[in-house]
Backbone atoms as SQL, in Angstrom:
CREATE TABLE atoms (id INTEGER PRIMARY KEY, chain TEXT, resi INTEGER, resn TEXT, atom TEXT, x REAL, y REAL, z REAL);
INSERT INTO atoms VALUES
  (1, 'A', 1, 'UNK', 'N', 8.573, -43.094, -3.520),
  (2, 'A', 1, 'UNK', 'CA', 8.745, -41.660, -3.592),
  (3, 'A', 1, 'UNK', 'C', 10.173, -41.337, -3.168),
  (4, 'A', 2, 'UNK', 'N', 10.878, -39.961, -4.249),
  (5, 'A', 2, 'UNK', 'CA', 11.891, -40.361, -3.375),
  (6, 'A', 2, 'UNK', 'C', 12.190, -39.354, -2.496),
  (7, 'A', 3, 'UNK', 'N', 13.287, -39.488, -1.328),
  (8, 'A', 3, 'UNK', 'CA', 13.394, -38.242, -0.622),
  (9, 'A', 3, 'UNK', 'C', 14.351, -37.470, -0.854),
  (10, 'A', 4, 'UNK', 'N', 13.830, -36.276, -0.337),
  (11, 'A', 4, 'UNK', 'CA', 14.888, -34.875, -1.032),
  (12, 'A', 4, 'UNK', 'C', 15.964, -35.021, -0.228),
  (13, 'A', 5, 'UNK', 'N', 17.661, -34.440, -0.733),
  (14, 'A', 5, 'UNK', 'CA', 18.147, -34.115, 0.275),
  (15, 'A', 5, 'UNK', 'C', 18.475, -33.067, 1.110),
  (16, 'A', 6, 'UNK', 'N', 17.747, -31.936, 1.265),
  (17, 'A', 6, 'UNK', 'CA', 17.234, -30.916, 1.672),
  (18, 'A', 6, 'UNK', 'C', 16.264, -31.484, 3.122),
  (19, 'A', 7, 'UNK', 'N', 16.716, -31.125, 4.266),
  (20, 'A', 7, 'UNK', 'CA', 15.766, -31.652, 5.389),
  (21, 'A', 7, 'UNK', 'C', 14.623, -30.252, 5.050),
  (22, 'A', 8, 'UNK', 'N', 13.538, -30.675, 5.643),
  (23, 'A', 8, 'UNK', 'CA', 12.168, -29.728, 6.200),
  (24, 'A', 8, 'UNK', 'C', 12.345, -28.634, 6.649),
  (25, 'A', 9, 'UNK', 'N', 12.300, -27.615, 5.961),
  (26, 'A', 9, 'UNK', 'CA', 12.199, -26.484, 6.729),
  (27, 'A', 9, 'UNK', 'C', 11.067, -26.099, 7.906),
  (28, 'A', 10, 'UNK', 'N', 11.686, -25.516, 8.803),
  (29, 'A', 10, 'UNK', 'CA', 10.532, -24.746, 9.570),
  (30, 'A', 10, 'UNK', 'C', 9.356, -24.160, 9.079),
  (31, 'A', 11, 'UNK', 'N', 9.607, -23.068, 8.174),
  (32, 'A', 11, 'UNK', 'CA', 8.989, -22.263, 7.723),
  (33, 'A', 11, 'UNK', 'C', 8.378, -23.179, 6.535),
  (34, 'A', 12, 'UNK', 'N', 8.015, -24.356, 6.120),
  (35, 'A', 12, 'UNK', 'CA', 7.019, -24.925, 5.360),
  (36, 'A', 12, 'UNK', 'C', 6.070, -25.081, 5.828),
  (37, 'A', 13, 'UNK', 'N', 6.104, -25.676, 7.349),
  (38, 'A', 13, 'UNK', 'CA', 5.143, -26.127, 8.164),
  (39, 'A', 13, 'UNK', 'C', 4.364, -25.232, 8.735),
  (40, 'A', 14, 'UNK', 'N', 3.105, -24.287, 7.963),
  (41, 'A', 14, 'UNK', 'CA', 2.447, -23.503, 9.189),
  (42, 'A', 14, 'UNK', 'C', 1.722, -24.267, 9.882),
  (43, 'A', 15, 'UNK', 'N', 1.420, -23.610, 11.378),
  (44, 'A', 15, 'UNK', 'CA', 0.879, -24.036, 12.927),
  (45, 'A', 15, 'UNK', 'C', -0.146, -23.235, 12.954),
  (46, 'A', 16, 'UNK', 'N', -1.036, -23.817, 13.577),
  (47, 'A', 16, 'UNK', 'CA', -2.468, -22.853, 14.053),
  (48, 'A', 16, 'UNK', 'C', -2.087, -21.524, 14.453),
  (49, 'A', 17, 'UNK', 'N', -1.269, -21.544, 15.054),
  (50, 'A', 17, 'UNK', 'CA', -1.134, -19.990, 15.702),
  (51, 'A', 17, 'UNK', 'C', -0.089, -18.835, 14.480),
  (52, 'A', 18, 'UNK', 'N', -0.006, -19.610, 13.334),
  (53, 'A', 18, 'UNK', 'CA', 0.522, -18.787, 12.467),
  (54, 'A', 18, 'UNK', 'C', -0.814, -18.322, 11.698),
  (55, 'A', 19, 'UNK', 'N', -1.617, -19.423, 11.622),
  (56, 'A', 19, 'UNK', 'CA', -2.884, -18.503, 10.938),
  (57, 'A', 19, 'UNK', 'C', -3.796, -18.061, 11.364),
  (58, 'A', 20, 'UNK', 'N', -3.392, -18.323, 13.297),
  (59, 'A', 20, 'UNK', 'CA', -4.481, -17.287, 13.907),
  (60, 'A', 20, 'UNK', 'C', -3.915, -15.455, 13.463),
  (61, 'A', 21, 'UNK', 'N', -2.483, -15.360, 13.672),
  (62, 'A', 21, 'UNK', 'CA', -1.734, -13.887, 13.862),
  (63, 'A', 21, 'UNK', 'C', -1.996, -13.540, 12.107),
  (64, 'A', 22, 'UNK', 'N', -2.316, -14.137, 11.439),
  (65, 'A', 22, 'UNK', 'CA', -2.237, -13.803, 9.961),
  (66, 'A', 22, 'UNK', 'C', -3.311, -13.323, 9.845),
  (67, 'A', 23, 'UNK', 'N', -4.175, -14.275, 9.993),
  (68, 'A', 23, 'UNK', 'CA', -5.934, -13.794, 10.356),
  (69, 'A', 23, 'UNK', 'C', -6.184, -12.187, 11.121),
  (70, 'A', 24, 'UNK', 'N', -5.578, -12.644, 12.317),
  (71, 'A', 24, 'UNK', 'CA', -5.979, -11.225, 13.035),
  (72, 'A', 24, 'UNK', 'C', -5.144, -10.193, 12.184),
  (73, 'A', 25, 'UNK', 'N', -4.046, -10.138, 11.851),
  (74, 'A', 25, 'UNK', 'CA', -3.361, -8.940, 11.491),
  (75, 'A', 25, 'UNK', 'C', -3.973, -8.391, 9.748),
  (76, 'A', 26, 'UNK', 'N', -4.422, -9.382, 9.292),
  (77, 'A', 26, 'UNK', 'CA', -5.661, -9.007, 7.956),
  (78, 'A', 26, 'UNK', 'C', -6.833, -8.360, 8.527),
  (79, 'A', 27, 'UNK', 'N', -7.761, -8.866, 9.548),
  (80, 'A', 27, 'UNK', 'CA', -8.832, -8.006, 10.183),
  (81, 'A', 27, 'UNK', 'C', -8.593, -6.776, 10.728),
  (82, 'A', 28, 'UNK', 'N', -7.312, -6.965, 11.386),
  (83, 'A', 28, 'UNK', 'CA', -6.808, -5.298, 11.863),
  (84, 'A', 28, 'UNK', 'C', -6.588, -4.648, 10.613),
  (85, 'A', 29, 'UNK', 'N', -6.010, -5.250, 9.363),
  (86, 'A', 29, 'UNK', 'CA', -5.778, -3.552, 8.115),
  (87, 'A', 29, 'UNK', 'C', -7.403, -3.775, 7.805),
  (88, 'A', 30, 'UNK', 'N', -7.978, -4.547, 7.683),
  (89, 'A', 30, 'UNK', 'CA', -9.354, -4.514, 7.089),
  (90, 'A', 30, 'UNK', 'C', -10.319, -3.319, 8.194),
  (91, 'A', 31, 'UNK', 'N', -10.170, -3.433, 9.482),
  (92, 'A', 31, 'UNK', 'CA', -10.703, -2.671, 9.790),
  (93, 'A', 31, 'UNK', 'C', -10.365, -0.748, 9.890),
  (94, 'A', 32, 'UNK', 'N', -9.006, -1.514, 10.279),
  (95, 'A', 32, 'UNK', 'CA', -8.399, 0.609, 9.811),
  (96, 'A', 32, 'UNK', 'C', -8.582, 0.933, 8.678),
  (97, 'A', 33, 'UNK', 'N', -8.841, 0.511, 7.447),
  (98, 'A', 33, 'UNK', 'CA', -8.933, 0.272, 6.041),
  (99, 'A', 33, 'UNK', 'C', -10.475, 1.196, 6.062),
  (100, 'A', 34, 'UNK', 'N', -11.076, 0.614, 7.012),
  (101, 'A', 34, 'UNK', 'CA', -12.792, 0.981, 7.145),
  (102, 'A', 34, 'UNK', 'C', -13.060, 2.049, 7.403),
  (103, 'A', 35, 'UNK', 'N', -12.560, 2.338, 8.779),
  (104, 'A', 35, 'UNK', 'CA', -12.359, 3.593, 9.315),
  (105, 'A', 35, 'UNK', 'C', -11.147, 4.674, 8.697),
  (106, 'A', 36, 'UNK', 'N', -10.429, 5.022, 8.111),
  (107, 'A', 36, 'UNK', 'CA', -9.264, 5.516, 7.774),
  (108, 'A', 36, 'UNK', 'C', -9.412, 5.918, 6.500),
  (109, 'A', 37, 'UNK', 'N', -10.551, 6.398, 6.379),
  (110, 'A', 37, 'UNK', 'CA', -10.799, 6.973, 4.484),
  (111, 'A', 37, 'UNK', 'C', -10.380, 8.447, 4.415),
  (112, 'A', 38, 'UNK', 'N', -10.220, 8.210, 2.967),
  (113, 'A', 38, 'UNK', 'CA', -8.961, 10.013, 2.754),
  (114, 'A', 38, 'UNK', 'C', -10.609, 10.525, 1.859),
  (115, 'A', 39, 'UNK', 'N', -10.404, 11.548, 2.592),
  (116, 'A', 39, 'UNK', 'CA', -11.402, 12.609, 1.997),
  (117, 'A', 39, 'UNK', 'C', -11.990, 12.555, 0.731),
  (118, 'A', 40, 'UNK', 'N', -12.910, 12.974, 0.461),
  (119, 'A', 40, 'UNK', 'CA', -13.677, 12.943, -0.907),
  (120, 'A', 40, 'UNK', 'C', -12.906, 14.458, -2.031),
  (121, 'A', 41, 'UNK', 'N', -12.666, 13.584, -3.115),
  (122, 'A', 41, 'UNK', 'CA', -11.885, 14.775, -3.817),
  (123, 'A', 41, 'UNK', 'C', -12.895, 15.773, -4.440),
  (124, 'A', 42, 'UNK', 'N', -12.127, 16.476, -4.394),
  (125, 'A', 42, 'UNK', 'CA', -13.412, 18.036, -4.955),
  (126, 'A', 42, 'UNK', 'C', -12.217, 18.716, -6.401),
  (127, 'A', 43, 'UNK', 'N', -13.142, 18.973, -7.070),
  (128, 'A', 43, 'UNK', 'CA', -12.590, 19.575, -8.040),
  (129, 'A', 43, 'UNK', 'C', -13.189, 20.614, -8.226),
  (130, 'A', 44, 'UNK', 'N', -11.836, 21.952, -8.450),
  (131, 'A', 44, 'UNK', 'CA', -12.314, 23.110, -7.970),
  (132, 'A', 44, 'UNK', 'C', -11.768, 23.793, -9.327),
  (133, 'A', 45, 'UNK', 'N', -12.970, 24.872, -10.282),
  (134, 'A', 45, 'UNK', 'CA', -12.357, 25.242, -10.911),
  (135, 'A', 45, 'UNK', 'C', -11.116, 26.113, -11.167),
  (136, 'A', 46, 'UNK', 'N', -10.272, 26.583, -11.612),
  (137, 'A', 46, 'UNK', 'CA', -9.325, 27.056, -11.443),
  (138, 'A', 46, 'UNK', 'C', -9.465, 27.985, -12.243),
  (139, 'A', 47, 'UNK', 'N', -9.222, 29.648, -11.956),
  (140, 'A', 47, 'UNK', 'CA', -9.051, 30.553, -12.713),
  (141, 'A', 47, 'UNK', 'C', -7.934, 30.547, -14.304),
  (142, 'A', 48, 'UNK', 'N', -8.102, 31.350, -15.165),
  (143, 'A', 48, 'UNK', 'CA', -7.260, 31.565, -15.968),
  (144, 'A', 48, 'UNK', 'C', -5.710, 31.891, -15.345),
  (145, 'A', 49, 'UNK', 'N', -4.448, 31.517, -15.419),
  (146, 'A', 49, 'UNK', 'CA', -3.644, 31.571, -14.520),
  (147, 'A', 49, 'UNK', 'C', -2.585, 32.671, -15.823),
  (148, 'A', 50, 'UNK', 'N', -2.088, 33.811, -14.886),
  (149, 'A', 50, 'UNK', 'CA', -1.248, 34.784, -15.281),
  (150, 'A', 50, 'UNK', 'C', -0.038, 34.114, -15.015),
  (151, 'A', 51, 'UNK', 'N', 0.775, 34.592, -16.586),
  (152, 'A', 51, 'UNK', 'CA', 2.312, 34.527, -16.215),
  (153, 'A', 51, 'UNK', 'C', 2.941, 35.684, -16.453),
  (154, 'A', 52, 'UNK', 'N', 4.215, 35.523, -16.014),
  (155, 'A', 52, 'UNK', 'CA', 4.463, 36.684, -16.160),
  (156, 'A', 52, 'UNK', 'C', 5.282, 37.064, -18.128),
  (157, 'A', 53, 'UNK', 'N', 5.375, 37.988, -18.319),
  (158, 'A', 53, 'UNK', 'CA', 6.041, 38.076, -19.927),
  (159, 'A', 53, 'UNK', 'C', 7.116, 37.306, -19.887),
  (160, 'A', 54, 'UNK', 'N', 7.468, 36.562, -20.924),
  (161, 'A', 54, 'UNK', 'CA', 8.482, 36.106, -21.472),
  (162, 'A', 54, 'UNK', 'C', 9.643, 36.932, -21.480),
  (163, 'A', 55, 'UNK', 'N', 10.748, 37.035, -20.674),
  (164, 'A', 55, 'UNK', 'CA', 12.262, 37.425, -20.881),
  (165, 'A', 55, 'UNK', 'C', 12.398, 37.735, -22.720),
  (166, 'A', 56, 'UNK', 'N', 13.263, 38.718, -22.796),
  (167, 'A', 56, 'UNK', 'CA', 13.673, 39.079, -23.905),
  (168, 'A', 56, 'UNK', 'C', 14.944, 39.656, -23.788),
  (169, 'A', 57, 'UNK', 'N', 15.730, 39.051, -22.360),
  (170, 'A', 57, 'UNK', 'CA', 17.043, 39.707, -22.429),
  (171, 'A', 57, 'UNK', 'C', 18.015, 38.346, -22.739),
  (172, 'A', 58, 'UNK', 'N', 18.945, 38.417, -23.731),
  (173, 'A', 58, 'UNK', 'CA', 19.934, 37.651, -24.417),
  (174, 'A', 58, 'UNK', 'C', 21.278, 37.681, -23.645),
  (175, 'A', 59, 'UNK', 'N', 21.555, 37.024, -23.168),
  (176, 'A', 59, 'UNK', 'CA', 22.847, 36.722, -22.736),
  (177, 'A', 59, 'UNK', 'C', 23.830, 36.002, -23.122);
């Protein structure tokens, strides 16, 4: 096999405690996710809407 010449990065190697904080910080949005719901939408009819007349002055 051959070897690269590029040494090992740090950041290839995850450690237990990188996928404990990954873990927990997914359960924390999963749970505000749970609790943190946006209101139920309502649809409200809307009257016929007035404008006002169309301009008829030329400039």
């Amino acid at each position: 096999m051959q070897q690269t010449a590029v040494p090992d990065l740090a950041h290839t190697h995850a450690r237990p405690i990188h996928w404990v904080a990954t873990a927990t910080a997914l359960s924390a949005v999963l749970a505000l996710s749970s609790v943190l719901q946006p209101e139920p939408a309502t649809a409200v009819q809307a009257g016929p809407e007035t404008r006002p007349a169309p301009s008829t002055c030329l400039l």
